[in-house]
C-alpha positions as CSV (number, residue, x, y, z in Angstrom):
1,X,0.0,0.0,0.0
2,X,3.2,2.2,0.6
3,X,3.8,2.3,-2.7
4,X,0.6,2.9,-4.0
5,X,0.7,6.0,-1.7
6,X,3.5,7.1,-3.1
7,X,3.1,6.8,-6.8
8,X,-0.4,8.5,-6.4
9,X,1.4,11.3,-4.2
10,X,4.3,11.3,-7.1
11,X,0.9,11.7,-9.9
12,X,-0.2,14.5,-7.7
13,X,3.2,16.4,-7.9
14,X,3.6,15.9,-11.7
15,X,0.0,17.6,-11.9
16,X,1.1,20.4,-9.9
17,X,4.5,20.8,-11.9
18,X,2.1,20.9,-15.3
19,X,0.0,23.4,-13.7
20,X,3.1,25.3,-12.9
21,X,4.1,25.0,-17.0
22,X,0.7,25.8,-18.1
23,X,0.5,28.7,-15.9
24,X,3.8,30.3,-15.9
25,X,5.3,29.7,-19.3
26,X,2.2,28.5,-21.5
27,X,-0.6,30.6,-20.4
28,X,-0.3,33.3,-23.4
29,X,0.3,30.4,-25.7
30,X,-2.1,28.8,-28.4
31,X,-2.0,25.7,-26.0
32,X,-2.6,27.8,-22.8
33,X,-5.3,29.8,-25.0
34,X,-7.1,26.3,-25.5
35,X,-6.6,24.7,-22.3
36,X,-7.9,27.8,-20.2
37,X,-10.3,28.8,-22.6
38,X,-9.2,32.5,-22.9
39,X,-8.8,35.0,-25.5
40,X,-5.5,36.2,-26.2
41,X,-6.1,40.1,-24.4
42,X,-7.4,38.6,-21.4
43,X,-4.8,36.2,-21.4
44,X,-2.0,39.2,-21.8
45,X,-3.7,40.8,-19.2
46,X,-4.1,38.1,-16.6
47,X,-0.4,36.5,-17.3
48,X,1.1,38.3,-14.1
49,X,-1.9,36.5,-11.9
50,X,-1.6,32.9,-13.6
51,X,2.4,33.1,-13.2
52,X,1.7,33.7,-9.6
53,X,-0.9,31.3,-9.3
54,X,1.7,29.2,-11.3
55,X,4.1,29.3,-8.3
56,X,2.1,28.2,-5.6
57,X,1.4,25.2,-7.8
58,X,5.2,24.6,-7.6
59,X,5.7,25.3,-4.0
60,X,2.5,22.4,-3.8
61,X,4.3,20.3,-5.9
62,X,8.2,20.8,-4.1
63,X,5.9,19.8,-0.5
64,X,5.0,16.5,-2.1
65,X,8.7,15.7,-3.5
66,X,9.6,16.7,-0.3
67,X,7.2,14.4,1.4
68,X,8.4,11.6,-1.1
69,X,12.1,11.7,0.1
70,X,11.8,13.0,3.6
71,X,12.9,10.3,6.2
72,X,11.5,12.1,9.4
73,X,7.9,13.2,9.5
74,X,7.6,12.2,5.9
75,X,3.5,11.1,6.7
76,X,2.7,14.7,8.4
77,X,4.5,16.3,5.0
78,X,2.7,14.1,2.6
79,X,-0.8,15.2,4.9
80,X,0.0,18.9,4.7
81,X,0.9,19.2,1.3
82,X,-2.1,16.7,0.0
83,X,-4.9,18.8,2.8
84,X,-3.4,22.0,0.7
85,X,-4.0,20.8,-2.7
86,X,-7.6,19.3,-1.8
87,X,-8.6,22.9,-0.1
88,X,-7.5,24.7,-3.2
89,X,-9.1,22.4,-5.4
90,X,-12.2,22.6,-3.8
91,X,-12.0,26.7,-3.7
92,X,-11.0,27.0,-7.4
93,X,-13.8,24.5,-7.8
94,X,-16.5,26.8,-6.3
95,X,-14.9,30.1,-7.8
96,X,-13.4,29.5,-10.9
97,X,-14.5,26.0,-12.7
98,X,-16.0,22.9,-11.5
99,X,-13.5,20.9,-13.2
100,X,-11.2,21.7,-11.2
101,X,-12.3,19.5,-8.6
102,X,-11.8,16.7,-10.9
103,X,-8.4,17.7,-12.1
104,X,-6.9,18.4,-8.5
105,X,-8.6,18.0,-5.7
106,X,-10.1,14.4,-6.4
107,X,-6.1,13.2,-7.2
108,X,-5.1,14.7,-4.4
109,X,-8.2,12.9,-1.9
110,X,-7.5,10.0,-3.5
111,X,-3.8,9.9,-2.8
112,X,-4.3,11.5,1.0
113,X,-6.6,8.3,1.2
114,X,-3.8,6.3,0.5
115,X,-1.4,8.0,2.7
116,X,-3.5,7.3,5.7
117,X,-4.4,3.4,4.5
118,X,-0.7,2.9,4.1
119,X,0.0,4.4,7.5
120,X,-2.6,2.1,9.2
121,X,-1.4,-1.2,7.5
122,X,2.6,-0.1,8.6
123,X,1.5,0.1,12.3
124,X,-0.2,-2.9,12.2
């Protein structure tokens, strides 16, 4: 179950380092134009926001890494960083797009489920 756990956490952090891509260095792109559904003047006038927003999508995805190769606390790291991901899933769900709680916070549930099975079955 520990690896489960892991590779799910490990999907998670690759989404959040694609978000990061899409965000930062794609956004005013034909790609970024079709994948965020935005016309190219609001995009040029956004891209400050959606690099920013791009950022904290690293910093979520450097927590997870971190929880990955961390040998002390590596379960409350994995926790944190997961409960983060789920929260702003569920906020960009109910402000920006429903999809979103599809796309981030359901991976991320999914893979804090995980965290917490594999827990329980190592202190058994």
């Amino acid at each position: 179950m520990a690896m489960l756990a892991n590779i799910l956490v490990a999907l998670v952090a690759a989404l959040h380092v694609g978000f990061l891509v899409l965000e930062m260095f794609l956004w005013t792109t034909p790609f970024g134009l079709r994948t965020f559904n935005l016309t190219p003047e609001f995009a040029a006038a956004s891209a400050p926001l959606a690099a920013n927003q791009g950022l904290y999508n690293g910093f979520l995805a450097g927590g997870l890494v971190w929880g990955l190769f961390a040998r002390e606390a590596a379960f409350s790291i994995k926790v944190f960083f997961l409960a983060c991901v789920i929260v702003a899933g569920v906020f960009g769900a109910a402000t920006a797009k429903a999809t979103i709680l599809f796309v981030q916070a359901l991976p991320a549930a999914l893979a804090l489920a995980a965290v917490v099975a594999a827990r329980r079955g190592a202190e058994r």
